[in-house]
C-alpha positions as CSV (number, residue, x, y, z in Angstrom):
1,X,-61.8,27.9,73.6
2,X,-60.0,31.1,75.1
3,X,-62.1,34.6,74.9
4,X,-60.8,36.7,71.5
5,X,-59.7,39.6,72.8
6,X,-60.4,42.6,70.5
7,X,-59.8,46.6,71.3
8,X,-63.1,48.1,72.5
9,X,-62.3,51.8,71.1
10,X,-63.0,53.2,68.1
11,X,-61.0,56.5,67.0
12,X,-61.7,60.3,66.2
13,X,-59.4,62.9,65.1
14,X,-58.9,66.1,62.6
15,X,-55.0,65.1,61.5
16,X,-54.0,67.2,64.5
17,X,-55.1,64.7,67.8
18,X,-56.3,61.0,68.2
19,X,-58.5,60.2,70.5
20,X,-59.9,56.2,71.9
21,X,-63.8,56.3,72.4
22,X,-64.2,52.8,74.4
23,X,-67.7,51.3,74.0
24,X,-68.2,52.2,77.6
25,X,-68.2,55.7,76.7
26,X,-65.4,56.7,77.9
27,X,-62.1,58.6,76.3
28,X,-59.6,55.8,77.2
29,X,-56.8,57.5,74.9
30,X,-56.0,61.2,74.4
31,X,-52.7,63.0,73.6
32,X,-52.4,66.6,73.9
33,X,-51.0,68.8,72.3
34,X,-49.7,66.1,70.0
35,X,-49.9,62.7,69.3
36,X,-46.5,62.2,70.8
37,X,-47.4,64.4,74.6
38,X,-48.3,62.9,77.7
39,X,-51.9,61.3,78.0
40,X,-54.5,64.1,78.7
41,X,-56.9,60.6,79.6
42,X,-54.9,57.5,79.2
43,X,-57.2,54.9,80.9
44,X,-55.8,52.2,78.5
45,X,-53.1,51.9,80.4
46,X,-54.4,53.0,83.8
47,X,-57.9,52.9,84.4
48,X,-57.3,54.5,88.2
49,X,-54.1,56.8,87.0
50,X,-55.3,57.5,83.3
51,X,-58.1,59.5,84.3
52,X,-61.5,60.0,82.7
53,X,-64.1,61.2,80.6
54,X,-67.2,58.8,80.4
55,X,-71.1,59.3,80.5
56,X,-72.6,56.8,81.6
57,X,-76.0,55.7,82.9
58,X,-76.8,54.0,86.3
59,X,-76.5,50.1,86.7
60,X,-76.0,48.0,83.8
61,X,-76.4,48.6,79.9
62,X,-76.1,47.5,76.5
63,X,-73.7,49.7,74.2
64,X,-73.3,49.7,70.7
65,X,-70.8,52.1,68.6
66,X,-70.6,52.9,64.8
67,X,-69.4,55.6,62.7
68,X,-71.7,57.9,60.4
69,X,-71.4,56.5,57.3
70,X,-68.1,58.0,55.6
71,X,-66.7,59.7,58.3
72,X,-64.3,59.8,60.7
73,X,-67.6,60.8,63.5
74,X,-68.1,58.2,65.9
75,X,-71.5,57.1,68.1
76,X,-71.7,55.4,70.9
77,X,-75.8,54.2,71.8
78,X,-76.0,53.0,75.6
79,X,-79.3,51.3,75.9
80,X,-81.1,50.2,80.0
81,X,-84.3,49.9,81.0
82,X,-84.9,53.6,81.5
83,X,-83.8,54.4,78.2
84,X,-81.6,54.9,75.2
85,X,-79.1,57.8,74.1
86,X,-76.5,58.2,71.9
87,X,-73.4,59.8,71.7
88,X,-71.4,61.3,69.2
89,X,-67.6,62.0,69.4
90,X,-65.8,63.9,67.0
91,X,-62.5,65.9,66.4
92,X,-63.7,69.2,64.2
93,X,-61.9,69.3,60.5
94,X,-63.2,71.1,58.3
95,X,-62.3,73.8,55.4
96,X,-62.9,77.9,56.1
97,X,-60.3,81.0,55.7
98,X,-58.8,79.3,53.4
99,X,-57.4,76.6,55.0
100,X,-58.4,73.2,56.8
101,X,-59.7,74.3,60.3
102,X,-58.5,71.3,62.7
103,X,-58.3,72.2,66.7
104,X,-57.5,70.7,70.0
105,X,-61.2,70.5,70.3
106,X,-63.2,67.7,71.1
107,X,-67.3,67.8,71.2
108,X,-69.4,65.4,72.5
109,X,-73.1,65.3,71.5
110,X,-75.6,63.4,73.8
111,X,-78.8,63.1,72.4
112,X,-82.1,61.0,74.2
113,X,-83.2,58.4,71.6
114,X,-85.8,56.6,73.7
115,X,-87.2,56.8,77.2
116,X,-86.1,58.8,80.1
117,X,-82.4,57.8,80.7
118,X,-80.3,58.9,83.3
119,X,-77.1,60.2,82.5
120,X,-73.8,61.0,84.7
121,X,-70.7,63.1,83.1
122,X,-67.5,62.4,84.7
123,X,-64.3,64.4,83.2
124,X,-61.2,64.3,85.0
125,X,-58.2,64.8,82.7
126,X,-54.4,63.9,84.1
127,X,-51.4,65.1,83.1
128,X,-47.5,64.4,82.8
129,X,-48.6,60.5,82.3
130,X,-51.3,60.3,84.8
131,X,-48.4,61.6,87.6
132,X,-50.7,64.3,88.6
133,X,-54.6,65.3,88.3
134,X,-55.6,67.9,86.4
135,X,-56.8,71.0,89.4
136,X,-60.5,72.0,87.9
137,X,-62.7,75.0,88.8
138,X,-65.7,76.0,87.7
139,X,-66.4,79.6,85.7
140,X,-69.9,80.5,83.7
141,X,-70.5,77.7,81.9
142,X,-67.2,75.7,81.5
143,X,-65.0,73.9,83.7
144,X,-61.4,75.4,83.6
145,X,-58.7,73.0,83.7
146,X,-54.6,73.2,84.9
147,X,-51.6,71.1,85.6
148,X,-48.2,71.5,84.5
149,X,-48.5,73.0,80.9
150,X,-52.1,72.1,80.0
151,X,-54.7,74.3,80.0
152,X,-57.8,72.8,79.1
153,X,-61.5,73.7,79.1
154,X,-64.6,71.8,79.3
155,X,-67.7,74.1,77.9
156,X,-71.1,72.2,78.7
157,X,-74.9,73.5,78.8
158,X,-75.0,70.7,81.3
159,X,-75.6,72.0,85.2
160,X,-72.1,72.4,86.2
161,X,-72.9,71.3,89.3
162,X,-74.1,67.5,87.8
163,X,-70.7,67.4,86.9
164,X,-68.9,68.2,89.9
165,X,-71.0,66.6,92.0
166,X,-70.8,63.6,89.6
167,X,-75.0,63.5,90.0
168,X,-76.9,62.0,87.5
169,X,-79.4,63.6,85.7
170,X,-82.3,63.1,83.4
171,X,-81.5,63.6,80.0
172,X,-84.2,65.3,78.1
173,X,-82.8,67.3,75.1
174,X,-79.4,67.2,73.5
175,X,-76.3,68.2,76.0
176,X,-73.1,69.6,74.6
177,X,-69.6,68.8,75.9
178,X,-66.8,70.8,73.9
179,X,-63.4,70.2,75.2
180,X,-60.8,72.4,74.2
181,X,-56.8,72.7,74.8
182,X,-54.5,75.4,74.9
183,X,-57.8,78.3,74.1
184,X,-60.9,79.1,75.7
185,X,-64.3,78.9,73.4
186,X,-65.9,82.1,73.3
187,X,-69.0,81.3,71.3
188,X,-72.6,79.9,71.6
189,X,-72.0,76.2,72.7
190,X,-74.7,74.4,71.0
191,X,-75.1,76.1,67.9
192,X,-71.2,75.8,67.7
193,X,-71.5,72.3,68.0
194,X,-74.1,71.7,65.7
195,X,-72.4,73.6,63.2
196,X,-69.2,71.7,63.8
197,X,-70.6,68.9,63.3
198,X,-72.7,69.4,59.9
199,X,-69.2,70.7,58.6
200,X,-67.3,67.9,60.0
201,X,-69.7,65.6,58.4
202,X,-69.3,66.9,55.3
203,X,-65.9,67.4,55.5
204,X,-64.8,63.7,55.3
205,X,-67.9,62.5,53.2
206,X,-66.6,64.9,50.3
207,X,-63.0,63.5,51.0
208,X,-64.3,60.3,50.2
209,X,-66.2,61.2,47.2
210,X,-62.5,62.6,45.6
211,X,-61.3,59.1,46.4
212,X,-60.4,56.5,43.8
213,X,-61.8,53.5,45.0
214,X,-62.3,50.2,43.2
215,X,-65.2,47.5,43.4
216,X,-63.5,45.0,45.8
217,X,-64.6,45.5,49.4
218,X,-65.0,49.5,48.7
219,X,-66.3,49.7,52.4
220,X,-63.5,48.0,54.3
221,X,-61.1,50.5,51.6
222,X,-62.9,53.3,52.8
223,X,-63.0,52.8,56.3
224,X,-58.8,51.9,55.9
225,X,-58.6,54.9,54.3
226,X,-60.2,57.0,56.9
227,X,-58.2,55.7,59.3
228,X,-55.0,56.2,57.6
229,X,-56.0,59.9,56.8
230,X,-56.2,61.0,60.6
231,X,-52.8,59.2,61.5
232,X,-51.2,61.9,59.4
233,X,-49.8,64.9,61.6
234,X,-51.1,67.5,58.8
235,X,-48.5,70.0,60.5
236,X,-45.7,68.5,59.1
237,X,-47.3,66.1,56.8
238,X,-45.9,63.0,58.9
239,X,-48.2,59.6,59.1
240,X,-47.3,57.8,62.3
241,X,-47.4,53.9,62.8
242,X,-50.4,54.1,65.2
243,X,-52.0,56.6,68.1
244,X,-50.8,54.7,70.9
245,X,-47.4,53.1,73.5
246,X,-47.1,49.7,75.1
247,X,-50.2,47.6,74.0
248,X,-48.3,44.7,73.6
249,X,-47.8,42.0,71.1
250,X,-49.3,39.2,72.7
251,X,-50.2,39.0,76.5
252,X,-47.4,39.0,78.9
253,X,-44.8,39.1,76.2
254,X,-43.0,42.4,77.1
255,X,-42.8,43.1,73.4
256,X,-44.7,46.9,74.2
257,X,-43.2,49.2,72.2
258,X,-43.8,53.4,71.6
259,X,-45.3,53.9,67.9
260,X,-46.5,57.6,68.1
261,X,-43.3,57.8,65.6
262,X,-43.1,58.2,61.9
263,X,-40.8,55.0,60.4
264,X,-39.1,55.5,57.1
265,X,-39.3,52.0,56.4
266,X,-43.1,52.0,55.7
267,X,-42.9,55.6,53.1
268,X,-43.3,53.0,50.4
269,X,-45.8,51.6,51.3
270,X,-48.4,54.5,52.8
271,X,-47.1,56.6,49.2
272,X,-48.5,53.3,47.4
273,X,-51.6,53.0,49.5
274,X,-52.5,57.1,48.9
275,X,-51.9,57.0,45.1
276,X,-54.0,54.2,44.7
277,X,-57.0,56.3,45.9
278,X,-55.9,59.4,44.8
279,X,-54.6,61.5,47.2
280,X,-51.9,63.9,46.1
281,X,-52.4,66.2,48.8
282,X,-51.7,63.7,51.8
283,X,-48.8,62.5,49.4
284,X,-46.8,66.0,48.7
285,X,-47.4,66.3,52.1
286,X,-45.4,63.0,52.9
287,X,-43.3,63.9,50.4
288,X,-42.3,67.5,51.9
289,X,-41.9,65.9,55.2
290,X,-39.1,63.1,53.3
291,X,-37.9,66.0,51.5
292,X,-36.8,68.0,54.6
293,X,-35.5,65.1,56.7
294,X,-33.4,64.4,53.8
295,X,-31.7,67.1,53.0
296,X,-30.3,67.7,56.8
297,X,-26.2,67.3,56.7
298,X,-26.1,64.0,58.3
299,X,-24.2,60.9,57.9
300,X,-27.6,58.5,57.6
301,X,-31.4,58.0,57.8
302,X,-32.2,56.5,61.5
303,X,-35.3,53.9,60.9
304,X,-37.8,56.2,62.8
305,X,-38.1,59.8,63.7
306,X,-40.6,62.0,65.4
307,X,-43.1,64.1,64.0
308,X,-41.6,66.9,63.4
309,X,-38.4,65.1,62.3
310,X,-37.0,64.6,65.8
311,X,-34.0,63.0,65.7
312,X,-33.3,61.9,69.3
313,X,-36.3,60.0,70.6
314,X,-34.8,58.1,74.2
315,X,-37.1,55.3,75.4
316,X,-37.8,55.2,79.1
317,X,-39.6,53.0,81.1
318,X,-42.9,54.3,83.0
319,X,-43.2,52.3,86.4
320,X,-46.2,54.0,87.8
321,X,-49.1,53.0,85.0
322,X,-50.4,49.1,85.7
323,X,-50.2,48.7,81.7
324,X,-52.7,47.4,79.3
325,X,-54.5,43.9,81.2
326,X,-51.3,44.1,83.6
327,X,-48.8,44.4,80.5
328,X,-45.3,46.3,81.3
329,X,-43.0,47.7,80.9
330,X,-44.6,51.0,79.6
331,X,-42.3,52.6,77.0
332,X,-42.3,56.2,76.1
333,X,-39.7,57.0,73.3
334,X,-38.0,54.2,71.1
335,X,-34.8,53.0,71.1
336,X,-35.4,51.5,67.3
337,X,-34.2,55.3,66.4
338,X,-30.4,54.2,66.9
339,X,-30.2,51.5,64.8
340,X,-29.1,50.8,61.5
341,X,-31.3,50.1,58.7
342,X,-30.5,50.8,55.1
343,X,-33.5,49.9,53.4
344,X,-34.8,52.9,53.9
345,X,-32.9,54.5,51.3
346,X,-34.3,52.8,48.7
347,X,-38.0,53.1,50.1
348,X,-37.3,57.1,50.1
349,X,-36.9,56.9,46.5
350,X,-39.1,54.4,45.2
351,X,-41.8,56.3,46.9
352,X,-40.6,59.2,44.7
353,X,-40.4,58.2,41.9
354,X,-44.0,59.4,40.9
355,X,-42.7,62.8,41.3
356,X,-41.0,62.2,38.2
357,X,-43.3,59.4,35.8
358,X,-46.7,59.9,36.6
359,X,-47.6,63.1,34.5
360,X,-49.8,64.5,37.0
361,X,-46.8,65.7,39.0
362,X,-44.8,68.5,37.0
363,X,-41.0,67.4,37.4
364,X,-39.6,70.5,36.2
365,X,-40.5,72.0,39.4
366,X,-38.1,70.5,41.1
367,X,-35.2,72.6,40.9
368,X,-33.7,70.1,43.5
369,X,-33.4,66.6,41.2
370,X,-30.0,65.7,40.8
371,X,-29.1,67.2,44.9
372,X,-31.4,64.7,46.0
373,X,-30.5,61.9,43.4
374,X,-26.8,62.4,44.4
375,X,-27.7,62.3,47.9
376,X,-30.1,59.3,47.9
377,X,-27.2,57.2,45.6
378,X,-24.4,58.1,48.1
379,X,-26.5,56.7,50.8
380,X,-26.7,53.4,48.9
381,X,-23.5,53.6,47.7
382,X,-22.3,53.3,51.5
383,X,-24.7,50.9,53.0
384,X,-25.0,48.7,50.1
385,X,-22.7,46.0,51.6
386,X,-23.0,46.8,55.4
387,X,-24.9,45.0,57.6
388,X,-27.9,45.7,59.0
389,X,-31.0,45.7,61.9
390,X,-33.2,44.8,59.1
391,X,-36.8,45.3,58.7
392,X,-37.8,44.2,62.0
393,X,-35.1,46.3,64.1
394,X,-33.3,43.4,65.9
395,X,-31.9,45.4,68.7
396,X,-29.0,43.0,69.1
397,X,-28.8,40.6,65.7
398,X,-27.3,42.2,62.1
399,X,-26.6,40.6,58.9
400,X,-27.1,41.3,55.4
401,X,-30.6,40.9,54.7
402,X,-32.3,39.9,51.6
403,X,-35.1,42.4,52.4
404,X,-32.2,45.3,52.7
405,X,-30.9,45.0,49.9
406,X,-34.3,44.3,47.6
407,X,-35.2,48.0,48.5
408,X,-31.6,49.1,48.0
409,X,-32.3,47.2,44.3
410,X,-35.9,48.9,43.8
411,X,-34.5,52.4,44.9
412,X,-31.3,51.9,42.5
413,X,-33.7,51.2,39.6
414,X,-36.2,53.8,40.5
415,X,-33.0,56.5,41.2
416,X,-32.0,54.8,37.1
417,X,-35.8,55.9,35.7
418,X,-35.5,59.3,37.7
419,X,-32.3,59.8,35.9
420,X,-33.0,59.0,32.5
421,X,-35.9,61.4,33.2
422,X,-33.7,64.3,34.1
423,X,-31.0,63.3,31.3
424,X,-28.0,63.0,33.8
425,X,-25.9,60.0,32.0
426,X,-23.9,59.9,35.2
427,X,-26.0,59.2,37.9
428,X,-27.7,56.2,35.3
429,X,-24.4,54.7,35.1
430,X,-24.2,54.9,39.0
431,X,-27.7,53.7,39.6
432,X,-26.9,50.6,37.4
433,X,-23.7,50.0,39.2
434,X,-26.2,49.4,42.6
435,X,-29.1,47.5,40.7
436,X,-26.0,45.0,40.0
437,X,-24.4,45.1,43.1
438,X,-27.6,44.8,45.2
439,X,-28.8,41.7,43.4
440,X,-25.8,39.6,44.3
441,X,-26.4,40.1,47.5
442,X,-30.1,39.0,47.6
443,X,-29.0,36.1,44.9
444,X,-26.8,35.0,47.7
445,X,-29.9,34.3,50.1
446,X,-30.9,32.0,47.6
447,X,-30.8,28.5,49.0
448,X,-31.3,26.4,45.7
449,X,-32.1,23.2,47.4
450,X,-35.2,24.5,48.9
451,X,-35.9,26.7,46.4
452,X,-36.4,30.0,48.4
453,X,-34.9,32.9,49.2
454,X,-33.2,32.8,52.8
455,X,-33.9,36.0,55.1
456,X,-30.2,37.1,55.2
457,X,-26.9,35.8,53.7
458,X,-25.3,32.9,55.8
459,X,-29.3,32.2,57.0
460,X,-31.4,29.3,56.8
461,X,-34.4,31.4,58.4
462,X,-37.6,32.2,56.3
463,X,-38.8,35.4,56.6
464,X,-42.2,37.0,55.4
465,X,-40.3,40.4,54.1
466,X,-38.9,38.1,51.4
467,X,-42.8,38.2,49.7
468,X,-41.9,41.9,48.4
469,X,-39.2,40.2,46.1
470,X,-42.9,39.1,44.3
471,X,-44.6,42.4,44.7
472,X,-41.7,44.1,43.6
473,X,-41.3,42.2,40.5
474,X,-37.5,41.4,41.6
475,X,-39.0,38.0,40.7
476,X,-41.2,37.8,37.8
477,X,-44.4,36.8,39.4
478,X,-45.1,34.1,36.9
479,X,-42.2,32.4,37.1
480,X,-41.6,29.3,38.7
481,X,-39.1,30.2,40.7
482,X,-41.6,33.2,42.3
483,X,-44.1,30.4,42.9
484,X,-41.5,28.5,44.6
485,X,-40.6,30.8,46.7
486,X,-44.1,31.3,48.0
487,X,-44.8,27.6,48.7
488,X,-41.7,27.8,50.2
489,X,-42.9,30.7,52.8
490,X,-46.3,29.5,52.9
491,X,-45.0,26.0,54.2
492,X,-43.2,27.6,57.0
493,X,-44.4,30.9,58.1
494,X,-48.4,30.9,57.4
495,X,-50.7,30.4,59.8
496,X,-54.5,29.0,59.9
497,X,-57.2,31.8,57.9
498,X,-55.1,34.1,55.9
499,X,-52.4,34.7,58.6
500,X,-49.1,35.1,58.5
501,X,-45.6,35.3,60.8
502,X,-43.1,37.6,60.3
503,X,-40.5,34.9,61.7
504,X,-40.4,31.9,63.4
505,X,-36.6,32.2,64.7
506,X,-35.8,33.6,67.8
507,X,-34.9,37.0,68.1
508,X,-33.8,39.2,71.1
509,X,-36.9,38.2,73.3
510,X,-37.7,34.7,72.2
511,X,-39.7,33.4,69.7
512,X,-43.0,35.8,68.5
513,X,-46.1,34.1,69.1
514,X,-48.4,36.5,67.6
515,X,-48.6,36.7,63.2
516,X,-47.8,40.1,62.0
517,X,-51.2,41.2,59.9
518,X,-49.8,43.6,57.2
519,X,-47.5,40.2,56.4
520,X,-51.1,38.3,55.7
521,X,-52.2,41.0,53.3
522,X,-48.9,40.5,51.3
523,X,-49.4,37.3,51.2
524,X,-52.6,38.1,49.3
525,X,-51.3,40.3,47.2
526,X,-48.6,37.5,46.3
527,X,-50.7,35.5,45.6
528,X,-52.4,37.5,43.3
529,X,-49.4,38.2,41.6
530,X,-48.8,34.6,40.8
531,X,-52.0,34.1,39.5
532,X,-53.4,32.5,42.5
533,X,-56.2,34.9,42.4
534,X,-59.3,32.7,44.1
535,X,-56.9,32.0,46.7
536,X,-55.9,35.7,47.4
537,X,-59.5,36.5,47.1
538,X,-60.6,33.6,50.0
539,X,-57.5,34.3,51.9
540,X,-58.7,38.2,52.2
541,X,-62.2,37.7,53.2
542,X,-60.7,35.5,55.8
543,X,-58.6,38.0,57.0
544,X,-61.7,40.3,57.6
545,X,-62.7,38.9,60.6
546,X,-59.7,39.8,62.7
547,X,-61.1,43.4,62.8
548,X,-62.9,44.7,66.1
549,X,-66.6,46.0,65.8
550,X,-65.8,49.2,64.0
551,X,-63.6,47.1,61.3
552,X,-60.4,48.3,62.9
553,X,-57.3,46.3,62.8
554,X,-54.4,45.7,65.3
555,X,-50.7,45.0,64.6
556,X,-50.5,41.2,65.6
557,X,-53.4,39.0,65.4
558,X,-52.9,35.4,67.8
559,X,-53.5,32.7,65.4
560,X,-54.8,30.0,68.6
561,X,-58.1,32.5,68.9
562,X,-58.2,35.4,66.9
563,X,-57.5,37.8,69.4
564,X,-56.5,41.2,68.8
565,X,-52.9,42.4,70.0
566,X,-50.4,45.3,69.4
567,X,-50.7,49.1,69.4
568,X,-53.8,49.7,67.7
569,X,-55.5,51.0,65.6
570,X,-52.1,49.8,63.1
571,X,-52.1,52.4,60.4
572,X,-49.8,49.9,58.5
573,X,-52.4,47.1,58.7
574,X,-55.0,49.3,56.9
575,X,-52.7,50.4,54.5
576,X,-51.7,46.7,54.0
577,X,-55.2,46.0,53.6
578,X,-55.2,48.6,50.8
579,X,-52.8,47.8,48.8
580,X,-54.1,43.3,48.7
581,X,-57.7,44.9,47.6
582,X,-56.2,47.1,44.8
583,X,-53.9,44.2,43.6
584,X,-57.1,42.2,44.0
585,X,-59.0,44.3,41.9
586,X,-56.9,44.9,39.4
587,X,-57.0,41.3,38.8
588,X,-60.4,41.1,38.8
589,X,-61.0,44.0,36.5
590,X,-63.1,45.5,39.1
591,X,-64.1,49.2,37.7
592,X,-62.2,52.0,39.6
593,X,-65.0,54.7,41.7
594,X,-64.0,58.4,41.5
C-alpha cells in the first residue's frame, strides 16, 4: 500500500500572521506583513529558494510536536543520543492598553529537557517569493535583516556568532529567538519572552473557557476552533480559506490554487460555525467586514475578495519555486475573483439574519435595515434566473444550479423574517416573490425517476452541494423524499470511511480524484438530520483519522490511502467539522460547556 501523505507543520499565529512549524523544526511557511505578502520563509514550496529558519541538532533524531493544551502555542521536542530539547513557537496575542496586542513577532523558546544536546540555529529569510535573500548584519544582540521592503530583526541571547557561523553549540539553559518585522525590540529578551508567553498562554486558554462547547468530541471542537480563530485577519475582521498557495489537490494534478483570500460563498457557514460556540466578537467582526463590502456602488458580489476587500486579485504563475513534492504551476492571486456566482447573495443574508432574531444582538441599532435589505433583494432579484460558475467556480462551465438557487431561497426567506422584523410590508411581499421563484428552479433539478435532485437544470450529474437542501430544511429532513435524496448521493458520490466527492463529472481539468472533506462532514450532519444518527456518529469518528499529528485537516483527502492533499490547514474543513459535531450533539442531547 502507497505511503499516506500528511502535512508535517503545525500552525501559530495572533489573527495578524500564520506561520508552518514543520516537525523538523523549521518555519516552512511565513507571510509578512500579511497573510496575502510574499513568503518571508516559504520552504514548502522551495526548500533551496524558500529560505530558512530551523534548529536543529547534529545527525539524526526523533521529533515529536504538540500544542499546550488549549492554545494556539506550539512544541516541537527533537530527541538524539546526546539529548533532548524542546521548542516552543508562538505568535504573541494577548490583551493590554485596552486592546488585543498581536505583532509581527515571532519567539522561539528552546529549552534543554534531557542530556547535553547540541543545537545549530540557521535563519535566513527571503523575500519577493524567494527571488532574492534577505542581506543580514549583525548589531548588539540581534541580527538586522533587508531586502526590498522587509525589514526584519532577529533578537537572540544566542552568540551571534553560532548563528552566522551556523556552529553548533551546547545547549545548557533556555535560548530566546524573537523575530520581529517592520520594528526593532527594544526590551530585555528573555524576560520579554517569558512574559509573552505566560500571556499568550492565557490568552487563548481564557478564549476557550468563554466558548460554548458541547459533549461530542469537545477536543477535536476546540482544536477546530483554534484553528479557525487565527485564520481571521482581526484588521478587518476577514477569515480566509486557508494560510497557504499551490499545495495541490492531489499529486501532479495541477489543480494548485491561491486561498490566502476571503470567499463569500463560505460566510454562512464560518457565521454558523462561531455562533455555535459563542463568539460574537469574531462574528460582528465578519459581519462589519460583509457590511462594508456590501455597501460599495457596484453592479455584483465577485465569489472571493482579498483581505481588505480587494477587488482585483490577478493570478500569475511563479516559474522559479520547484512547488510542493514537484507540484506546479505556482499561483499567486485567483482568477475565481471574475466569475459569476450568485449564491453568495443569499449566504450574505442568511448569515445575518441573527442580527435581527437572536435577542442578544440589539436590531434597533441598525439604522441601516431596509438599505441593506433593498440592496441584498435587488441582487437576487437580478441573478435569480441567470446562470452561474456555481459553487465550485467552473472557470469555463455555467448553468443554473440547484445549489444557486437553494441559497438564493434561504436568503429570500431569511431577507422575509428580517422584514417582518423591521415591519416593512414591501420588502415581505418581494422576499416571497424570490422564495417562489427560486424553488422552481431547484424543483426543476428534480429528476423524479431517480428520486434526487440533479446538480443543475438540464443535468443528470450528482453533486454533493445538493446535501444543504437537507441541512437547510428546503427538504424536510424526515421526509422520504430527503432520505431519497441522500441514498441517491450516497450511492454515487461517497467514498470508503466517511468520505465524500464533490463531483464525479468532468470539469475544466478532468475528473477530481481526491474527495472534498468539508462535503464528508455534511454528509454527517445529513445524516443526522434524517435520523440516521449511529451512522452520522460512526461516519464522523471515521473521518477523524484523516487529520495529521496535531489533528489538522486538509482540503482533499485521497480516498485509495488516506493521504492528505490541498492547501492546508482548510479553515473550511474545521469549520465543517464543527458544525457535524453540533448537529451531532444536538441529537444526542449532549449538555452544552460554557
Amino acid at each position: 500500500m502507497t505511503e499516506r501523505h500528511t502535512y508535517q507543520t503545525g500552525i501559530i499565529g495572533n489573527c495578524a500572521y500564520l506561520a508552518h512549524v514543520n516537525k523538523n523544526t523549521n518555519i516552512d511557511w511565513l507571510c509578512w506583513p500579511r497573510f496575502d505578502s510574499s513568503f518571508v520563509f516559504g520552504g514548502l514550496l522551495d526548500k533551496d529558494k524558500g529560505g530558512e529558519f530551523s534548529i536543529l541538532p547534529a545527525g539524526d533524531y526523533i521529533s515529536r510536536q504538540y500544542y499546550l493544551e488549549n492554545t494556539n502555542v506550539l512544541c516541537t521536542e527533537i530527541s538524539n543520543p546526546e539529548g533532548k530539547y524542546r521548542i516552543i513557537d508562538f505568535a504573541p496575542r494577548f490583551f493590554q492598553f485596552e486592546r488585543y496586542y498581536k505583532p509581527l513577532m515571532l519567539i522561539r523558546k528552546i529549552e534543554p529537557l534531557d542530556g547535553n544536546p547540541r543545537i545549530k540555529v540557521t535563519c535566513k529569510p527571503v523575500c519577493d517569493y524567494g527571488n532574492k535573500k534577505q542581506k543580514g548584519s549583525r548589531g548588539s544582540n540581534h541580527i538586522h535583516f533587508t531586502g526590498d521592503d522587509e525589514h526584519m530583526q532577529l533578537s537572540t541571547n544566542i552568540s551571534l556568532s553560532h548563528i552566522e557561523d551556523a556552529n553548533y553549540f551546547a545547549l545548557n539553559e533556555p535560548k530566546y529567538l524573537i523575530l520581529t518585522y517592520g520594528h526593532d525590540l527594544n526590551a530585555a529578551i528573555e524576560s520579554t519572552a517569558e512574559r509573552f508567553l505566560r500571556e499568550t498562554v492565557k490568552y487563548w486558554r481564557t478564549w476557550i473557557k468563554h466558548s460554548t462547547i458541547a459533549g461530542f468530541h469537545q477536543s477535536l471542537v476546540i482544536r477546530s476552533a483554534l484553528t479557525l480563530k487565527i485564520h481571521q485577519y482581526e484588521d478587518t475582521g476577514a477569515i480566509i480559506a486557508a494560510s497557504t498557495t499551490s499545495l495541490p489537490e492531489s499529486n501532479g494534478s495541477g489543480r494548485n490554487w491561491d486561498y490566502r483570500y476571503c470567499w463569500m460563498r463560505d460566510t454562512y457557514y464560518v457565521i454558523t460555525a462561531l455562533n455555535h460556540i459563542g463568539h460574537f466578537e469574531e462574528m460582528e467582526r465578519y459581519f462589519s467586514y460583509i457590511t462594508d463590502i456590501s455597501f460599495r456602488d457596484e453592479e455584483r458580489y465577485q465569489p472571493l475578495l482579498g483581505i481588505a476587500g480587494e477587488r482585483v486579485l490577478t493570478e500569475r504563475k511563479l516559474k522559479h519555486l520547484k512547488g510542493y513534492l514537484g507540484n506546479t504551476p505556482i499561483r499567486i492571486g485567483n482568477q475565481a475573483f471574475e466569475h459569476v456566482q450568485n449564491d453568495i447573495y443569499g449566504q450574505v443574508l442568511v448569515s445575518m439574519l441573527p442580527l435581527y432574531t437572536d435577542s442578544r444582538f440589539i436590531y434597533s441599532e441598525r439604522k441601516d435595515s431596509e438599505r441593506w435589505l433593498d440592496y441584498l433583494l435587488k441582487k437576487i432579484e437580478r441573478t435569480i434566473d441567470e446562470k452561474d460558475a456555481g459553487i465550485w467556480e467552473f472557470r469555463n462551465i455555467a448553468n443554473t444550479h440547484c445549489y444557486t438557487n437553494l441559497f438564493q431561497w434561504a436568503g429570500a426567506k431569511a431577507a422575509l423574517k428580517m422584514a417582518k422584523t423591521i415591519g416593512n410590508q414591501l420588502y415581505a411581499e418581494r422576499a416571497q416573490l424570490l422564495i417562489d421563484k427560486a424553488a422552481q428552479h431547484i424543483e426543476d433539478c428534480y429528476d423524479p425517476e431517480r428520486k434526487v435532485y440533479n446538480h443543475a437544470v438540464g443535468s443528470s450529474h450528482l453533486d454533493a452541494s445538493t446535501l444543504q437542501l437537507i441541512l437547510m430544511n428546503y427538504l424536510d429532513p424526515h421526509s422520504q423524499r430527503a432520505k431519497d435524496h441522500l441514498s441517491a448521493l450516497e450511492k454515487e458520490l461517497k467514498g470508503k470511511d466517511g468520505l465524500f466527492y464533490r463531483y464525479l463529472h468532468t470539469d475544466d481539468f478532468g475528473k477530481p480524484k481526491t474527495t472534498f472533506l468539508i462535503c464528508a462532514f455534511w454528509y454527517v450532519e445529513a445524516l443526522a438530520c434524517v435520523g440516521r444518527l449511529d451512522d452520522a456518529i460512526e461516519e464522523f469518528e471515521q473521518l477523524i483519522k484523516y487529520a495529521n499529528h496535531l489533528m489538522l485537516f486538509s482540503e482533499d483527502v485521497d480516498e485509495n490511502d488516506g493521504s492528505q492533499w490541498g492547501n492546508f490547514p482548510q479553515a473550511y474543513s474545521h469549520v465543517g467539522l464543527m458544525n457535524a459535531a453540533h448537529r451531532i450533539a444536538i441529537k444526542l442531547d449532549k449538555p452544552v460547556f460554557l
